[in-house]
N, C-alpha and C positions, 0 to 999 in steps of 0.2 A: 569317887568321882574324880574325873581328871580334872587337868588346871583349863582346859578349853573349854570344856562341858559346861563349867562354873562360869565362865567366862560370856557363854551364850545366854545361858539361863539371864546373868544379870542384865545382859542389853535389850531380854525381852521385856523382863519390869522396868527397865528405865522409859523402854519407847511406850509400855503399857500407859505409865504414869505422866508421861506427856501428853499423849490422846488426852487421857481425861482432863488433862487440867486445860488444854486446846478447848473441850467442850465443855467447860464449867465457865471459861472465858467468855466465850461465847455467848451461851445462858446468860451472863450477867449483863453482856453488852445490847441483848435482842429485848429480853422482858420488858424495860423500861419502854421502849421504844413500842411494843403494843400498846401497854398501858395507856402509853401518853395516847397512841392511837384510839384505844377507845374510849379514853377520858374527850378525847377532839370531838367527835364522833359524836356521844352524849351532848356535849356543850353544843354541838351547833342543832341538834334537834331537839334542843329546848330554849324557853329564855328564861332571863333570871331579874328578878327583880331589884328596881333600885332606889332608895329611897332617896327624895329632894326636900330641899327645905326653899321657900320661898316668900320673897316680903312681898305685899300685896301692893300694886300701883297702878294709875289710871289709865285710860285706853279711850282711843274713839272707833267707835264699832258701825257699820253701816251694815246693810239687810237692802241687796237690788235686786232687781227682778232686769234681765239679760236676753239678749236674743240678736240676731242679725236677721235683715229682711234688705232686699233692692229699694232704690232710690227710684223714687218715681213724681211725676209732676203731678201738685197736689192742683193746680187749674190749667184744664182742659178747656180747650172751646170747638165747636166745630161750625165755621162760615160755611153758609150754603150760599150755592150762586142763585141770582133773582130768575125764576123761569118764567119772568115778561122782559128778559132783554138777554142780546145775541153777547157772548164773551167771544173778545177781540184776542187776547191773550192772555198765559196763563204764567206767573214768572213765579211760582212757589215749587220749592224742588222739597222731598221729601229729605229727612234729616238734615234739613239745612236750617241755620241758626239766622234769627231776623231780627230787628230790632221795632219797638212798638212805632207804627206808622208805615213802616213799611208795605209798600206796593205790592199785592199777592196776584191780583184779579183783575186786569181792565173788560170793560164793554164796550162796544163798537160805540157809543155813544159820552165815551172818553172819562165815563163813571167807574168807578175803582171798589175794591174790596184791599183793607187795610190790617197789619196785624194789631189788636188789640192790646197788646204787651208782650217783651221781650219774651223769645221764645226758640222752639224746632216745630219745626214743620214735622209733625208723624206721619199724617198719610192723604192722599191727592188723587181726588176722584175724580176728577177734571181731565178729560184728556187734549190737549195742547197740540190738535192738528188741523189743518184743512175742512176735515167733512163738519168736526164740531164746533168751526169759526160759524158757519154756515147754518148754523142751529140753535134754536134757543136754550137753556140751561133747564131745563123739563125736568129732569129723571128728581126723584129724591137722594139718589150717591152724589150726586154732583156738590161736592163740597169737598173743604181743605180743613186740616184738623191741625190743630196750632196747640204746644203744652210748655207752658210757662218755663222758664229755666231760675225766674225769680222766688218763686215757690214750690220749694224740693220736698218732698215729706220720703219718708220710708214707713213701710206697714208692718209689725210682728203679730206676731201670731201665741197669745201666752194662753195660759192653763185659768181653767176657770175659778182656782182656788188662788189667784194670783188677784184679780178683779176688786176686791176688798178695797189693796193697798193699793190702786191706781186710780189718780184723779186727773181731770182736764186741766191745764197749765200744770202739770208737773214739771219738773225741768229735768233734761236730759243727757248724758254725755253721749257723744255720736264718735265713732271713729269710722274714717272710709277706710276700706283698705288698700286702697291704691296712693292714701296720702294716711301711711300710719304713724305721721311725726307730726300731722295736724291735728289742735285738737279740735274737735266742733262741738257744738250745743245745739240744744233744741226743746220743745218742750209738744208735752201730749196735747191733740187736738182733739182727736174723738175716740170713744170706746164703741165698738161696735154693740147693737141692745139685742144681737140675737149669737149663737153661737155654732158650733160645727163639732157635732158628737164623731167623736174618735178612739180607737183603743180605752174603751172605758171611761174617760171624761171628756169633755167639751172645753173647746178652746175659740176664742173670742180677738179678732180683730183691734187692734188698735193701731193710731196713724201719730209719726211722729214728726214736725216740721221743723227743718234745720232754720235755725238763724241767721247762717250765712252760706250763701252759695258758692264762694271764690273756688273755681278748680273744677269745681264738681259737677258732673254729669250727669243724666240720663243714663241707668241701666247700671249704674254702679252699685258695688255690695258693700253695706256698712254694717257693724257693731254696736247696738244701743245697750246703752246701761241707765235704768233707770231709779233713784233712788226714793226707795219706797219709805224705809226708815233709818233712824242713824242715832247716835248716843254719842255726846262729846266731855270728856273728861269723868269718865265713868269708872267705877272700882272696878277691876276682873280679873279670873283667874283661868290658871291653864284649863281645858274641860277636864286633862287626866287627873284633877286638885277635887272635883267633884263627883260624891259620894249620892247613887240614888240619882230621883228626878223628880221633878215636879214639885208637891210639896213637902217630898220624902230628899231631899236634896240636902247635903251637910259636908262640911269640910274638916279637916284636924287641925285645928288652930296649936300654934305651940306655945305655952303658958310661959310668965316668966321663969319659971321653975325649972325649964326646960323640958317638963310634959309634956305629951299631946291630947287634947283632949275631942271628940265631936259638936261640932257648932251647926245646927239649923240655916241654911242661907234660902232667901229669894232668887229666883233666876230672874235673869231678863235677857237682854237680845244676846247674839251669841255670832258668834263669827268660825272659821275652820281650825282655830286653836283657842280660844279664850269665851268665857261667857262672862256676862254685866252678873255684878253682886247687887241686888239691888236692898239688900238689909241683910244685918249677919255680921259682916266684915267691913272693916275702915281699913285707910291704906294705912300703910305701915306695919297693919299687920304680917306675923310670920306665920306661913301655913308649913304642914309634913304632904306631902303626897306621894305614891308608890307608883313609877315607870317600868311599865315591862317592856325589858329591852330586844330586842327580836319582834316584836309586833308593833306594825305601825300605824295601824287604822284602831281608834277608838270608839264603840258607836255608844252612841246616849239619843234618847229620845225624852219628850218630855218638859224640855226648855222652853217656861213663858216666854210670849214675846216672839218665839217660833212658831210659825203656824204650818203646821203639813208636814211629812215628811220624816226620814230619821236622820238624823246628823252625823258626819265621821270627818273627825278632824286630818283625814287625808283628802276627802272631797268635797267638803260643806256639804248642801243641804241635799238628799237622795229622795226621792220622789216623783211626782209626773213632771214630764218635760215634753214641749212642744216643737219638736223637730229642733234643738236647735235656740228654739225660743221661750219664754216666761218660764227660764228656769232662774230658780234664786241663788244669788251670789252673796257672801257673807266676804267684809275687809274689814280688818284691824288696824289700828295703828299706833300707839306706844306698847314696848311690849313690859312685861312684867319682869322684876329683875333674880332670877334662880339664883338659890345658892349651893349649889353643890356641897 
């Protein structure tokens, strides 16, 4: 073989030998990076568990029943004019605001009709012209409707398994929405004694009267919260801490040993992240409990103290709800101190 021949041969195994080690390089630099890709991949279409440790501490927990309804005048009146005398003039103008004593109504006989208490004028059947100067007040329309502005109420509309926890003088917080930096109060006046069957249960009228009227109007939309129960300085724990429900409900206490062991707990009232211990557990105690990380909603049913419904510590209480209204709102307020 000549010196050329040798010569080509070797530069074909040299470039042979580059290729490969090009494509082993390669290989080495791609694999990992599936891997990791389906390791990613895995991880995010699962969650994984994570254990907490936690000392137990006190909490105030409230249990409302919520809703919005319009602002309406909780005293109506309706003046009729006298039909044995002629009306001279009529100076009450529809949605116009009077003051109590105010001039609504004269008769040619210089006799008056007067407002009764601060108020609006809503509606005027009176008509204020010529032919019915000339006539006497006969008809039964013939009247002026007057609605207190001193006595505001708003009306919700809750669930009948709501009815229990609501009593007459309850007290209530009110927010208008046109004034959401005021706070108002108020408290329940009446429960309505009959109710209005709807998508499977019946919902029941109740009226709530503001305390103060400053601001606020006729025909305005308000926010009532009203608070049916509440627990102040109460033991509780996260809900993800409890095991079971009802009287099957148990936590892992952690031993001085550093064991964990299962303890029997009471429930009581229970808010969108924490339930009352109400035997079982003292504060101070240290619990174990297991977070699954990727899922955010917990549900548990079964919490004494809750009545209706199933609970998920992403929405509080899930159950009938009345447009809007007599659904139950669960608030905490010390929180419990995790120890990662």
């Amino acid at each position: 073989m000549s010196a050329k021949s040798r010569n080509k041969k070797g530069k074909k195994v040299l470039i042979s030998i580059a290729v490969l080690l090009v494509v082993i390089i390669a290989g080495v630099l791609t694999v990992p990076g599936i891997v990791n890709a389906k390791n990613n991949k895995t991880a995010a279409g699962q969650t994984s568990a994570q254990t907490r440790t936690l000392t137990v501490d006190t909490q105030d927990i409230k249990q409302s029943v919520t809703g919005s309804g319009e602002i309406v005048s909780g005293d109506e009146e309706t003046l009729e004019a006298d039909s044995d005398k002629t009306i001279d003039t009529v100076k009450a103008v529809e949605g116009q605001a009077v003051k109590k004593g105010a001039v609504l109504l004269t008769y040619t006989d210089e006799t008056t009709i007067t407002a009764p208490f601060n108020g609006v004028i809503g509606k005027v059947t009176i008509a204020d012209d010529t032919e019915s100067n000339q006539q006497n007040a006969s008809k039964a329309t013939d009247s002026i409707v007057i609605m207190s502005t001193d006595n505001l109420v708003t009306n919700l509309s809750v669930d009948e398994t709501d009815l229990n926890n609501i009593k007459v003088s309850q007290s209530a917080d009110i927010t208008i929405n046109a004034f959401p930096d005021t706070k108002y109060s108020g408290k329940v006046t009446s429960i309505s004694e009959t109710g209005t069957y709807d998508n499977g249960g019946s919902k029941f009228q109740i009226s709530i009267k503001l305390d103060k009227t400053t601001n606020v109007k006729i025909g305005m939309s308000a926010a009532v919260d009203i608070t049916v129960k509440s627990v102040t300085g109460v033991v509780a724990v996260p809900i993800e801490a409890v095991r079971g429900s009802g009287d099957n409900a148990s936590v892992m206490l952690v031993n001085s040993d550093g064991s964990a062991s299962s303890v029997p707990v009471t429930l009581g009232l229970a808010n969108q992240a924490y339930v009352q211990i109400v035997s079982g557990l003292s504060e101070g105690d240290v619990i174990q409990y297991t977070v699954q990380s990727g899922s955010s909603t917990r549900m548990m049913s079964g919490f004494g103290g809750i009545e209706g419904g199933v609970f998920s510590t992403n929405g509080g209480m899930q159950g009938r709800n009345g447009n809007g209204s007599g659904s139950r709102s669960m608030s905490g307020g010390n929180m419990a101190r995790p120890q990662n």
